[in-house]
N, C-alpha and C positions, 0 to 999 in steps of 0.2 A: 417578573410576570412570565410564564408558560406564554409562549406564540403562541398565535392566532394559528388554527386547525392543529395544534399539536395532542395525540390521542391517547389520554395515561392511560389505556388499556395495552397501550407495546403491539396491535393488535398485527398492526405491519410488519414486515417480516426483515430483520436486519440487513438481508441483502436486497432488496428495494429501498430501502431508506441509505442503503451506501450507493447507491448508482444517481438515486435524486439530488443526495445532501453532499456525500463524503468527494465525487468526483469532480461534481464542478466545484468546487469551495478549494478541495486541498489536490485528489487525486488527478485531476487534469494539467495543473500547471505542473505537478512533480515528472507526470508521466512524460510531457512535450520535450521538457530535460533530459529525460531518460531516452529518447529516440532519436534526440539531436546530436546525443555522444555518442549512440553507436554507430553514425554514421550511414543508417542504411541504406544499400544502394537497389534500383530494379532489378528484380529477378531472384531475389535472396528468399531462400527460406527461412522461415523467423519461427522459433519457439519462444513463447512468453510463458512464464513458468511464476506460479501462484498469480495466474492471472485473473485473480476475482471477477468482477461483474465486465471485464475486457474492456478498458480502457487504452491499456498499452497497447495490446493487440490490435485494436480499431485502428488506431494512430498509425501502427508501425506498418498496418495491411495498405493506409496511401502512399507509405514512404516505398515501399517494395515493388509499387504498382509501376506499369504494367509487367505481368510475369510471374512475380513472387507468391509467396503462398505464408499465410499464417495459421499455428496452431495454439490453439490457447490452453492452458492444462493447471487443474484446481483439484486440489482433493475435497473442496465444497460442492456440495450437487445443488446446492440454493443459487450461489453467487451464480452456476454455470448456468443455470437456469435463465436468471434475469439478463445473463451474457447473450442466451440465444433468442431472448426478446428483444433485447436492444435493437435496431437498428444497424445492419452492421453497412461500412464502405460500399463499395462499389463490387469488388473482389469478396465471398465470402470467406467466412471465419473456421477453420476445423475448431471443434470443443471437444477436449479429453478429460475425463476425471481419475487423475493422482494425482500421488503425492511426489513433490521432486525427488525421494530418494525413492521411489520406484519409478520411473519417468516408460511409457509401453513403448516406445520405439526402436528402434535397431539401432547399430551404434551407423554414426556418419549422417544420421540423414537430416541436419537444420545447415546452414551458414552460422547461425546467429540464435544466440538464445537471449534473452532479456528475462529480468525479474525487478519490478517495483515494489520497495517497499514490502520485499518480500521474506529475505534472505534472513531475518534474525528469528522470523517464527519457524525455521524448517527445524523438525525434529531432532534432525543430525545434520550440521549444516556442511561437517568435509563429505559425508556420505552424499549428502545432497549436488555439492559442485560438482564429486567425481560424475553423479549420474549425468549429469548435462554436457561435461567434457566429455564424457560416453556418446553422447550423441547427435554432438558436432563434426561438421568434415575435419581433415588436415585443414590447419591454418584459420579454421570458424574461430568466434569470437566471442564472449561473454559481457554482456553490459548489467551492472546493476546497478543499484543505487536502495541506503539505508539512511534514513535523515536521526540528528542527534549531534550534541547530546537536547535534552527536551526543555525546551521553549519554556518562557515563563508561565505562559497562560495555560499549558498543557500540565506544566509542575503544581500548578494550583488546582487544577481540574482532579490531579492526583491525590494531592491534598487532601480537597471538599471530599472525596469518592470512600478514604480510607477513614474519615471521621464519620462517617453519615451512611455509608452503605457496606464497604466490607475491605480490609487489607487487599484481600485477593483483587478486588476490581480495581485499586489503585495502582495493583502490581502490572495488571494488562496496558498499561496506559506508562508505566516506567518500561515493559517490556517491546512497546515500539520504537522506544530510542534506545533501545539495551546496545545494538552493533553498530557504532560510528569510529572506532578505533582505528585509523588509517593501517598501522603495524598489524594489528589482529587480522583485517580484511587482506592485506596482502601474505599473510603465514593461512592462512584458510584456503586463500586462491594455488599458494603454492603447493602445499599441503595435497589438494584433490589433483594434484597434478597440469597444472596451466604454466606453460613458457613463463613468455612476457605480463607483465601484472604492472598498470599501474591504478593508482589511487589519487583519486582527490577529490578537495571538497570546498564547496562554495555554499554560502547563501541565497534561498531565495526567498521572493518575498512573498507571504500570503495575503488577498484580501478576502478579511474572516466575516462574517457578519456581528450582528450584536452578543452578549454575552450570553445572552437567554437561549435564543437562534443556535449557537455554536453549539450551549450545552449538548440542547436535546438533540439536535441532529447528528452531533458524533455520537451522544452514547445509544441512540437507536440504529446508528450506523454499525455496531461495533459488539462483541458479544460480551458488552457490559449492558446492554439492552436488560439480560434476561436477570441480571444480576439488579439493576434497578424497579424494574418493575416489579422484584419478588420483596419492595421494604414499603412501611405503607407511606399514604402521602407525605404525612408531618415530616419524615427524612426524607423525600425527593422537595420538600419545601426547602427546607434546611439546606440541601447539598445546593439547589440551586441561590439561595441567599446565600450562602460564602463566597459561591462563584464568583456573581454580581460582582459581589466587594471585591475579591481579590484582582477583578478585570478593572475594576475603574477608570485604573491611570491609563490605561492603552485603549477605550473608547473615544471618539473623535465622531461625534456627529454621526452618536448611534451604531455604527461599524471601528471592526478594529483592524489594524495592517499589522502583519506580524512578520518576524521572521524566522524560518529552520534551515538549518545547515545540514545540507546534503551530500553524504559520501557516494563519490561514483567509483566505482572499480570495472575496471577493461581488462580483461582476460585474453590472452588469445591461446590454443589448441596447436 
């Protein structure tokens, strides 16, 4: 069954429905990860690089406090948007719109750059490190994190998506677990030019809501949004009844607990 207020007109804009749905469900817990390993200290300048609706940035602007300063930079001018409505810390937020292989700042001027969940959709992903090593001090530091390979519930999501709606939008859904390869992550990091590199990866756990819930809020989250609402009902019936099925066994009292394995890579400059 379609949740209660869910609007098959898509009418909302997928970066509002990522900042409602996508960050407290998956993007919050990933991000508090991602800010806990870079260690940030008061006073740092922080670059968060594809930082969508600024989640990380939020986060990392208390870690930095008092002193530091955060910039957020997205080549989406929607997500940026809903970034500069949000609510931000105590400290405010700079917002930049590029792309991380054009990144607008001088070289030297972060401590610290961070990217959630970011690093496998960059166009050129060496061209994209070098720019960020570009614009770290001596001895700044690189935190990211890529989660993968993709979860069961997400492989099914893929599944339902490629039967019922289009290869292509199954493919964006294999494409956010595309870079979890500890080896490739650290030839990438070497590669744009970073010293010390290490890599690792652990599990965390997600609580997901129900299977209905999950659907729509990720794919109005996501820019399979525009790719499902362009098929008509009978296949958005359809993809969401496979879903169902294929969630079953991992439902517990309506909600489901999942887990994705998170690669974290530390760079340093």
């Amino acid at each position: 069954m379609v949740p209660e207020g869910f609007d098959p007109s898509f009418a909302r804009s997928a970066a509002q429905s990522y900042e409602e749905f996508f960050v407290p469900t998956i993007g919050r817990p990933v991000a508090a990860d991602l800010v806990r390993a870079a260690e940030l200290r008061p006073g740092e300048r922080v670059l968060d690089v594809a930082c969508g609706t600024g989640i990380v940035a939020r986060l990392a602007a208390d870690a930095v406090a008092p002193g530091g300063s955060v910039t957020g930079l997205d080549p989406n001018p929607a997500m940026l948007a809903v970034a500069r409505e949000t609510p931000p810390p105590a400290d405010p937020i700079a917002w930049s719109e590029a792309p991380a292989e054009a990144i607008p700042f001088p070289d030297g001027s972060f401590d610290v750059a961070l990217c959630g969940m970011g690093l496998q959709f960059f166009s050129d992903r060496t061209a994209g490190l070098r720019e960020i090593r570009r614009v770290l001090a001596e001895g700044g530091r690189l935190a990211a994190n890529v989660p993968g390979p993709t979860p069961p519930v997400f492989g099914s999501l893929a599944e339902a998506l490629a039967r019922h709606v289009s290869p292509e939008s199954a493919g964006f859904v294999r494409a956010v677990f595309s870079l979890h390869d500890e080896d490739e992550l650290r030839r990438l990091a070497s590669d744009a030019g970073f010293g010390e590199v290490e890599v690792r990866s652990a599990p965390t756990t997600l609580h997901l809501p129900g299977p209905a819930e999950l659907l729509w809020g990720y794919v109005r989250s996501t820019p399979l949004a525009a790719a499902v609402a362009g098929v008509e009902e009978k296949r958005r019936a359809a993809l969401e009844r496979d879903f169902l099925e294929a969630c079953a066994p991992f439902v517990d009292d309506g909600t489901m607990t999942g887990q994705v394995t998170m690669t974290t890579l530390i760079a340093t400059k």
